[in-house]
N, C-alpha and C positions, 0 to 999 in steps of 0.2 A: 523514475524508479517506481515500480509496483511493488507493495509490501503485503502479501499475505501471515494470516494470522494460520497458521497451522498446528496448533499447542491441541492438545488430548481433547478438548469439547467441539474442538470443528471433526473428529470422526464420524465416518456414516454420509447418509446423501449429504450434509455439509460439505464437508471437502468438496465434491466431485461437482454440487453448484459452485461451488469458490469459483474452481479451477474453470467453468465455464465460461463463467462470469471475466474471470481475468484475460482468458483466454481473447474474447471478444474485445475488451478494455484497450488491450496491446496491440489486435488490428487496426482498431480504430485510432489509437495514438500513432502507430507507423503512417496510416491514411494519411493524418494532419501533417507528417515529416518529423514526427519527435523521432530520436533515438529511444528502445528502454529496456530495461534491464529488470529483471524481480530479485526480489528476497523473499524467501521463506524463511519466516521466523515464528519465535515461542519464547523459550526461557533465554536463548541465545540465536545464533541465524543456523538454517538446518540446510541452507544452499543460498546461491544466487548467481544473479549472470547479467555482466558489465550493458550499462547501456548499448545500444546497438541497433541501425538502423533496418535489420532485417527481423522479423519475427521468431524465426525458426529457435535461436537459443532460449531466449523466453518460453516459449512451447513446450521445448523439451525438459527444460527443469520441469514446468507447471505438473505435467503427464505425470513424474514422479512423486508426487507431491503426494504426502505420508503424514496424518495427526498425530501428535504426540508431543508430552511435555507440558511446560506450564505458561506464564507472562510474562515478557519483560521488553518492552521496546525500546530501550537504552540501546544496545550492540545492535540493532539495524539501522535504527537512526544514526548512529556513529557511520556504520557503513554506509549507507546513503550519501549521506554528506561529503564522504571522501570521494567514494565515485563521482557525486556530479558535480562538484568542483574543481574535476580534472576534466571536463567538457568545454569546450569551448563552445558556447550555446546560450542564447537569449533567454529562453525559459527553464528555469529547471524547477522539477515537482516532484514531489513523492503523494501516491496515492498509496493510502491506507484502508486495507481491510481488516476487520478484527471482529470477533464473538466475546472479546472479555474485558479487562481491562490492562491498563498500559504494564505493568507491574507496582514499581515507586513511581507513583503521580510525580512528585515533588522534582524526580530526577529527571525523568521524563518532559516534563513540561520545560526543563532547564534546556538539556540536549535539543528539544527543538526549538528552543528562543535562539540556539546556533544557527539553525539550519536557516532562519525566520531573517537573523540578522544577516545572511549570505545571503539574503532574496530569493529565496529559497522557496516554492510554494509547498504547502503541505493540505493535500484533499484528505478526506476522512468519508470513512464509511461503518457504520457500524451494525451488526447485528442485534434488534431489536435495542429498544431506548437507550438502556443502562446502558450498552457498551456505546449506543451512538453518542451520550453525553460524554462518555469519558475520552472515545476520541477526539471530540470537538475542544477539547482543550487545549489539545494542540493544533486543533486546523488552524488554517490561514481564510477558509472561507467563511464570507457575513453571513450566510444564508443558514435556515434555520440546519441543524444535524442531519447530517443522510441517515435513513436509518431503514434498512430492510430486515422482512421479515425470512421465515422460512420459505414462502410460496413466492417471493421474487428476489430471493438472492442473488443471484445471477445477475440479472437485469439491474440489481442495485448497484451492485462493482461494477459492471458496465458503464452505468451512467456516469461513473467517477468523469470518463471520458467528456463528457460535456464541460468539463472546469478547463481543457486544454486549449486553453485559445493562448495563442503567443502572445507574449510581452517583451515589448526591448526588441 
């Protein structure tokens, strides 16, 4: 699952690098043979589209992909969780983009101790420090915060793609 942050401050060429950015992520994960599905999310989720091992639904949600709203990563991670633990599949992961913070840390960080104890992996990618520290709370990767800036945002969601090496 790809989780984009599309709340009121990704407006503007933000958005439309996300959606590049994700764009490229999701070929590259079909390459490797994941299934995947995204969420747009903010204060609540603004769309999504069930894992799947063709690209084109992921696509099409991304294309419509509209800023607005505030934080809160609780109701994606919730839905994440449900979708890919109706997969029947070795690896399952959520990549996360974000430019803010989670909403309730506290709650946040709980919901994904879920995901976390389902073996669940959780990538993080954040725009600029602050939001890369506060994703990194809930990653599951050692490595130091992904953290893009304006001038390679794209390219930094992308990269999430390098975390997808099967497991199990």
């Amino acid at each position: 699952m790809l989780a984009l942050d599309v709340s009121g401050s990704m407006q503007g060429d933000r958005i439309f690098k996300a959606v590049k950015g994700c764009k490229r992520f999701i070929d590259e994960a079909v390459d490797a043979g994941y299934q995947v599905g995204v969420i747009l999310w903010h204060h609540g989720v603004e769309g999504d589209t069930p894992p799947d091992s063709s690209p084109k639904p992921a696509h099409s949600l991304l294309s419509r992909a509209v800023a607005s709203g505030g934080n809160d990563a609780v109701p994606f991670l919730t839905l994440a969780h449900r979708q890919l633990m109706a997969l029947d599949v070795g690896d399952r992961v959520v990549a996360i983009f974000g430019d803010g913070d989670l909403g309730n840390r506290h709650t946040a960080e709980s919901k994904a101790a879920e995901l976390i104890n389902d073996n669940i992996r959780i990538l993080t990618c954040g725009l600029g420090e602050g939001s890369a520290q506060e994703l990194a709370s809930i990653s599951t990767e050692t490595a130091a915060a992904r953290t893009a800036t304006s001038e390679n945002l794209a390219d930094s969601i992308a990269s999430m793609a390098q975390g997808l090496i099967r497991k199990g």
